[in-house]
Phi, psi and omega in degrees: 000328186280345161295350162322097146358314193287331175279004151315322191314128170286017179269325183263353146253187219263148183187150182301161171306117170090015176246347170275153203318115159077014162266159187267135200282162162233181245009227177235125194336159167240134202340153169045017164231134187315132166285136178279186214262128132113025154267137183281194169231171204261149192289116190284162186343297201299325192300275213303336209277346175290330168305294187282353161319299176303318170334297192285344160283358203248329172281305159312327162340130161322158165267136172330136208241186186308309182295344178288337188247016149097006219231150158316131130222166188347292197301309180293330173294326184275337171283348203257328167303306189319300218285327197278328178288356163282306193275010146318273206317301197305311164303315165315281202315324205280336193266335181287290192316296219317289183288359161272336153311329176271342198288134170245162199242151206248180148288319196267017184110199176292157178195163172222148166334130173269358187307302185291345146289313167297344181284311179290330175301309185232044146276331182293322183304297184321292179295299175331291144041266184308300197295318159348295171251021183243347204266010188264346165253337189204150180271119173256087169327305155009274191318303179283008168262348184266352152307308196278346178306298200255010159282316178292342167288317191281310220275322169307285155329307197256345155302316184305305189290325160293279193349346199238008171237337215222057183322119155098333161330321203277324185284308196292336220241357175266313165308320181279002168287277180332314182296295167312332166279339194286316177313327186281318181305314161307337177251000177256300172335295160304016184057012182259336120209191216197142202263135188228177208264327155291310169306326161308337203252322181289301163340267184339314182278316208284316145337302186282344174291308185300317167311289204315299158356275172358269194296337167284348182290303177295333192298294178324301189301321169327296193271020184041033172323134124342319199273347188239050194278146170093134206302000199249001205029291166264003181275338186273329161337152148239158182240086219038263197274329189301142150288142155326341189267357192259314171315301175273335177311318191299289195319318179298328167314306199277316176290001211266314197305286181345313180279344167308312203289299190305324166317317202270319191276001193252321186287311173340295183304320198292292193285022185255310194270053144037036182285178195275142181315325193275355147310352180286324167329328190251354173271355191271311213281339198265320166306240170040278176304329167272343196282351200268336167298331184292268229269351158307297187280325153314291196322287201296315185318295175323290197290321181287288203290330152295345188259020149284000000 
């Protein structure tokens, strides 16, 4: 075998590793010497000391936080609530000029066009809708911000429109918002409460009651009912010394805190479970939506009992 001609080949004799004719060298070249074909050259001071520099900027470095992996949190849902009750604020104030632009004085005093309100009522109705039943495949921020545009046009508009039967309402019935979020806010921070799946369930049902409620009080009033007489229409009864409306108006408070409550408790869960940042949207639009229901519903109560 070894006269074979083909076992001449330096590949088939024996030689240290990595030494023989036309293999390729490895490691690194040594000081003052050419480097060979697959040997490297050795990296100089200035090289390495810029190399563990980096290292060492890269093990210090923060570790990447929620928002860097895309996911919810506390901080960013609130900023994403800030803009949006700013573009409220803002459209209110634009639903106050509108209707103030409009008031004329009456026999029965000043009043103003309901045209600006009804435009935010139910554009604001619409779009909530949308977001409502569109947000389970896609978040559109769009929408909720063009919710809160004409929910701040409704909220504007029909504040003016009490201020202007009821001096002074509009401040009183905003201290008693504020009060009530805060309050809800403060006891749920504090674990003292918490939305459980019976209560929820009691909410609910106690809701769809209130709707139904709701919508015969306008229908009657629509249709000018006798039983619903009077500007609050079935709210204006009374129940010995009470109006019917300071009874359910209380109650209603307590579910408006309650849905606060589920609010506070949909952004939490959202920040346990690593839910996708843009879920902090339906947690801003969902604070929103109750607290501008928080302050409707104070307006009337306040309004039922000054005009007794």
């Amino acid at each position: 075998m070894a006269a074979n001609p083909a076992f001449n080949n330096p590949a088939f004799q024996e030689q240290p590793a990595g030494r023989y004719q036309g293999a390729p060298q490895t490691g690194f070249a040594q000081p003052g010497q050419t480097p060979q074909y697959g040997q490297q050259v050795p990296p100089t001071a200035q090289q390495q000391a810029a190399v563990n520099a980096q290292f060492e900027g890269a093990y210090a470095a923060p570790e990447a936080g929620a928002l860097q992996h895309g996911r919810m949190t506390v901080e960013d849902t609130v900023y994403k609530t800030i803009g949006l009750f700013a573009v409220l604020l803002v459209t209110a104030v634009v639903g106050w000029v509108w209707s103030s632009s409009t008031i004329r004085e009456t026999a029965s005093g000043p009043t103003a066009s309901m045209l600006p309100w009804l435009i935010g009522a139910i554009g604001g109705f619409v779009l909530a809708m949308v977001v409502i039943f569109t947000s389970a495949k896609k978040v559109r921020p769009a929408l909720i911000f063009g919710y809160a545009a004409f929910e701040g046009l409704f909220v504007g508009a029909i504040s003016l429109y009490f201020e202007l039967i009821f001096p002074g309402i509009v401040l009183q019935a905003s201290l008693a918002t504020l009060a009530v979020v805060g309050v809800t806010l403060a006891l749920f921070a504090s674990g003292k409460v918490r939305a459980s799946k019976r209560a929820t369930k009691i909410w609910m049902i106690a809701m769809i009651g209130y709707m139904v409620f709701a919508l015969l009080n306008v229908v009657l009033m629509l249709f000018n009912a006798p039983v619903a007489g009077g500007m609050f229409g079935l709210y204006s009864m009374k129940i010995g010394p009470f109006p019917l409306g300071l009874i359910i108006g209380v109650l209603v408070v307590i579910m408006a805190a309650y849905s606060l409550v589920q609010d506070f408790d949909f952004i939490q869960q959202g920040v346990r479970n690593r839910a996708p940042r843009e879920l902090g949207w339906l947690g801003g639009f969902g604070i929103m939506v109750t607290v501008v229901w928080l302050y409707l519903e104070i307006l009337r109560i306040i309004g039922i009992a000054r005009s007794n």
